[in-house]
N, C-alpha and C positions, 0 to 999 in steps of 0.2 A: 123793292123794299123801301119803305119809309124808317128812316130813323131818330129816333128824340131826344135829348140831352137835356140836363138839367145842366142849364151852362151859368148859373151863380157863378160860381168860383172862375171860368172862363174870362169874364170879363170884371171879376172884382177881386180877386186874388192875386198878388201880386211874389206869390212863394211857390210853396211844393204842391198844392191840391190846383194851385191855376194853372202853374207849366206844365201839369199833367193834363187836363185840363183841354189846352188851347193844345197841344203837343198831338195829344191823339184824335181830336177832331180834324186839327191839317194834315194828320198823318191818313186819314181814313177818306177824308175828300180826294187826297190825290193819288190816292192809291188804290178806290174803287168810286172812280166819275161818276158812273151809272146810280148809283145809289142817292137816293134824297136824303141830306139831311137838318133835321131842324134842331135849330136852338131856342131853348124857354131860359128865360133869364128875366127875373124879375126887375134888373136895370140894368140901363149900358154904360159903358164907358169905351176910352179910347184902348185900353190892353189888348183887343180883338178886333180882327176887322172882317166879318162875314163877307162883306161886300167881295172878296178878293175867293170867294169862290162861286162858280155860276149854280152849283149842287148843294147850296147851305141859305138857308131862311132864320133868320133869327125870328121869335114869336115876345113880345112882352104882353104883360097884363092892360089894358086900355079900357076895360069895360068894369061898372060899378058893383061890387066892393071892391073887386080885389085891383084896382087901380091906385087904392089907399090901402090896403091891408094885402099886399106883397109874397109878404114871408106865407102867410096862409093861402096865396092862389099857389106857391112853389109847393108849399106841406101837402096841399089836397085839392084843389081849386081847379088845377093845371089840368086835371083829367076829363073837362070838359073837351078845351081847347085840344088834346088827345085825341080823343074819340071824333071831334069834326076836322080831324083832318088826316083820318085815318091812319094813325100812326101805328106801324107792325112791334114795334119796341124802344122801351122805353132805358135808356141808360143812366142810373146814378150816377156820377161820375164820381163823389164823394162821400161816401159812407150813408146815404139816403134815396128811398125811392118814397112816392109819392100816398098816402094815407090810402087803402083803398084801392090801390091797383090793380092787386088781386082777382077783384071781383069784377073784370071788365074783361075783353078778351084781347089786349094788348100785353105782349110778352115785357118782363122786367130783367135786367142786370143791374150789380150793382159792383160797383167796385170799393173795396176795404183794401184802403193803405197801410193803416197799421191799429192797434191796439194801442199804444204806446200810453193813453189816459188811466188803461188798465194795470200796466206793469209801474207805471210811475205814478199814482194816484197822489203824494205829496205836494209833485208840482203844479197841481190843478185844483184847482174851485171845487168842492164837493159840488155844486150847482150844476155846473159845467158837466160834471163825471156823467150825474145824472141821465143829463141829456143827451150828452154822444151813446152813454150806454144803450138809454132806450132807443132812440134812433136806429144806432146800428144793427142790434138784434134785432127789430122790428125788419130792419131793412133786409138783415142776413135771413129769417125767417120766411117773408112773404117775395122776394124778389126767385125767378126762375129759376137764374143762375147769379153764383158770386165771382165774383175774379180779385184773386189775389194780387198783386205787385211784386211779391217776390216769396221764396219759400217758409220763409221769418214769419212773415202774416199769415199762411196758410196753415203754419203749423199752432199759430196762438189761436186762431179762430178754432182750429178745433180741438185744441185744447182749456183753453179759458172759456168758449161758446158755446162748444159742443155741437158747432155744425158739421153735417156729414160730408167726410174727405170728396164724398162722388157727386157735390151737390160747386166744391171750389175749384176755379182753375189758373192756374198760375200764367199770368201773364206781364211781362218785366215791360216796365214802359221807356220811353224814348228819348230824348232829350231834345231842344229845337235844334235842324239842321243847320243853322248859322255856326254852329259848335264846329264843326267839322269842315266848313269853310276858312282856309288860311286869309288873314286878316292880309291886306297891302301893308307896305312899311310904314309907307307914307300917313294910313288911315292912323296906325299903333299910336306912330309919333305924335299926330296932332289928340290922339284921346289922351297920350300918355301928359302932354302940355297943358291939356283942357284940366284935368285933376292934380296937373302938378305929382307924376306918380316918378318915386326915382327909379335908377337904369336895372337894379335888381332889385327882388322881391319873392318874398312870401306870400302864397295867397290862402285865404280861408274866407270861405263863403256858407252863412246860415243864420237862422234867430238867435240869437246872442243870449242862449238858455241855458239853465246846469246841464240839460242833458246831450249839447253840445260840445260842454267841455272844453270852452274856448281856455280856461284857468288854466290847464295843463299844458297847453302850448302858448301862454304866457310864459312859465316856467321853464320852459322848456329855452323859450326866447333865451331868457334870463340867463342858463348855462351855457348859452353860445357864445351870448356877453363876456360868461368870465371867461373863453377861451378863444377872444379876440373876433369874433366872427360877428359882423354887424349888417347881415342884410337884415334889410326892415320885413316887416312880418306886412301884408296889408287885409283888412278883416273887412265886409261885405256884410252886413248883417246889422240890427236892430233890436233890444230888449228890454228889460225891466229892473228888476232887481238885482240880478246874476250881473246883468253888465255894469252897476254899476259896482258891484264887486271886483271885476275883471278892471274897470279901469283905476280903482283904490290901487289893487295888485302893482299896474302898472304907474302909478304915481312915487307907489310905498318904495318900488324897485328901482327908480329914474328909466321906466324905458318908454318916457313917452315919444322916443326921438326913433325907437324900433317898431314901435306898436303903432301901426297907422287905421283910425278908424274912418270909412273912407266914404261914409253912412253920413260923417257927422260934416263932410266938405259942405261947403254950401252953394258949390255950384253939382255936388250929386243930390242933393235934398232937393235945387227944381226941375235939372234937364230930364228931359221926358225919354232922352235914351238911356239915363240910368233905371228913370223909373220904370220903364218896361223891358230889361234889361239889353235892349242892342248894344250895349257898350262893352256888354260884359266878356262875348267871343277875344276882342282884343285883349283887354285885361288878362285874362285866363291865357292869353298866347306868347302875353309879354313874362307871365311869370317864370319863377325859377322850378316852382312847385307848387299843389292844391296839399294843404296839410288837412285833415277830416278829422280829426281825433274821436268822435261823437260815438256814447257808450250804445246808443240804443236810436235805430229805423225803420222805417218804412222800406227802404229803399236804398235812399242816400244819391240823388240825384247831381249832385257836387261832383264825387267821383266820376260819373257817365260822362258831365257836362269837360271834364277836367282830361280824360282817357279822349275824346272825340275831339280834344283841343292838342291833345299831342302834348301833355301836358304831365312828368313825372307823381303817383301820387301815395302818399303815406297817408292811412286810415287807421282804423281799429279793428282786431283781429274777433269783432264781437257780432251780433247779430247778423245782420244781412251784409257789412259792409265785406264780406268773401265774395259774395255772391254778384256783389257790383265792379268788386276789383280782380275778380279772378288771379290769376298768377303775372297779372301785369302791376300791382300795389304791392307796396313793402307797408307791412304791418305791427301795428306795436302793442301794447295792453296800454289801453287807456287812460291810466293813469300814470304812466314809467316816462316822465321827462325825461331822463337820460338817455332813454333807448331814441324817443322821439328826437331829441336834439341831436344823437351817434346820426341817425339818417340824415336827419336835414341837414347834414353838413356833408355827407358821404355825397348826396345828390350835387349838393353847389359845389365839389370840388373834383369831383372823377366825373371827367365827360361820358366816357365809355360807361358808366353805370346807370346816366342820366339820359344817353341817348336809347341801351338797350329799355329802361322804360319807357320811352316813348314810342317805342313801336313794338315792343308788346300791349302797351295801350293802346294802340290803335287797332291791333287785331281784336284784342277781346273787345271792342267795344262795336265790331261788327256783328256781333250776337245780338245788340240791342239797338240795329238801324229801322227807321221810322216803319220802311214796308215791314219789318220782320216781325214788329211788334203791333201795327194795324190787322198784317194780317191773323196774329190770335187772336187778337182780340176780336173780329169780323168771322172767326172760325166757331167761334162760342157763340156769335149771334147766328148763323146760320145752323147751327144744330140744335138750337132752340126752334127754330123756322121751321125746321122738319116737318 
């Protein structure tokens, strides 16, 4: 079987839709050799390395238009290059399959991470709304099969979409397995030197967006303050407007010396192992905790990334974030600083509470190892194959 990927986001994303992304393409290379597969990717970068599989061919645009007009060999273009090289299926990876698919006889998936444009439409562009809308239902509509991420999307798609339940299949994706390799001491220390990170910490990793809700664990910082407790908070992440609200907060409050943004170092703004996150396993292993507060997911990748690091974690008791932290996360309502602050201090001060989450995290996070998650997803294309 030949396989095809819309690998955009693989090699240009540097968040949730590319480590899903590069995640499941190495999850699928080395967990079924036999099988070919191709990557279309309108440009490359260094985020991916195909070369590091003998069963993956990367494909770009090279030939005239679409060597200057891109985005339309990815939108429709592509299905040339498809069809001459026999490809049996074709995989969205991102909320998109190719204009026209349909009518060829190459099977499509598509994968839908979340709605989230639809449930929060305030925080988006109407422009933008537009576009992912039509996209997506274009995509949920003509594509064979869809594969959800997690029950959260499964259940908006058919309710917001009104696609049919027997047409979605829920499949949880993976994290990179560097997660779940123990960092050397010796590695920690020199990353922990290279950032300058001190000997505890907080960690919070994501876009630095309202629906992140980084403000609340601001706050929350802020109560630990008045109750003597000063491990630094360190935040992972990048925004707009919302952050620059979040760091007013944290000026208005004096905790610029707890709130560490670690985005804004300027030795993680060049080195190429923050920007493609190999730095991150150690950070994540040096911490005290992954705080997630975030009202509303996909998924919630942090959590996975944070449970496969051995890594205690407090989330929010809201969307999909159950479903990522099972019974190994202590959970808050997303806006109760209080509640949030009683934990983070419960974790950095009772060993035995901080150790029994660490290896409940680790068990639940063997629901969500690479083969277990290639294999659905490689189950759904072969029952298309049929």
């Amino acid at each position: 079987m030949r396989i095809g990927f819309d690998a955009k986001r693989a090699y240009q994303n540097g968040t949730g839709l590319g480590h899903y992304s590069r995640t499941l393409i190495h999850s699928l290379a080395n967990t079924f050799p036999k099988i070919e597969y191709y990557l279309f990717a309108p440009k490359l970068t260094g985020r991916f390395n195909s070369g590091l599989y003998p069963n993956v061919q990367t494909i770009t645009p090279t030939h005239f238009p679409y060597n200057l007009l891109k985005a339309a060999w990815r939108s429709s273009g592509v299905k040339k290059e498809l069809e001459t090289l026999q490809i049996d299926l074709y995989h969205g990876l991102s909320h998109e399959i190719p204009s026209g698919i349909q009518h060829t006889n190459i099977k499509s998936v598509v994968t839908i991470h979340d709605l989230i444009f639809e449930r929060f439409p305030s925080q988006y562009n109407p422009i933008d709304i537009f576009i992912y809308r039509r996209k997506c239902k274009h995509a949920c509509k003509h594509a064979d099969a869809v594969i959800a991420i997690s029950q959260q999307t499964k259940q908006d798609l058919i309710n917001i979409y009104e696609i049919a339940e027997e047409k979605i299949t829920v499949c949880y994706q993976s994290c990179d397995p560097s997660y779940t390799q123990t960092v050397p001491e010796n590695e920690k220390e020199k990353i922990r030197q290279l950032y300058g990170l001190p000997n505890q910490y907080f960690l919070t990793v994501g876009s630095i967006i309202e629906r992140k809700n980084l403000l609340t664990l601001c706050k929350a910082m802020l109560v630990l303050k008045e109750e003597k407790i000063n491990i630094p908070l360190l935040v992972i992440g990048k925004g707009d407007g919302y952050e620059k609200k979040v760091k007013q907060f944290v000026r208005e409050n004096d905790l610029q010396d707890l709130i560490l943004f670690l985005s804004d170092h300027p030795v993680a703004m060049e080195h190429p192992s923050f920007k493609n996150s190999s730095h991150f396993p150690a950070i994540y292993q040096m911490a005290q905790a992954m705080i997630y507060p975030s009202t509303f997911e996909g998924f919630g990748i942090p959590v996975l990334e944070a449970l496969c690091s051995r890594l205690p974690v407090i989330t929010s008791n809201v969307s999909c974030m159950p479903e990522a932290g099972g019974d190994a996360a202590a959970y808050i309502q997303p806006f109760d600083e209080k509640d949030l602050a009683g934990k983070m201090k419960l974790i950095s001060e009772d060993l035995d509470v901080a150790a029994s989450m660490k290896e409940k995290g680790w068990q639940h996070a063997q629901r969500f190892t690479a083969e277990r998650c290639a294999t659905a997803v490689m189950n759904v294309y072969q029952k298309l194959m049929l």
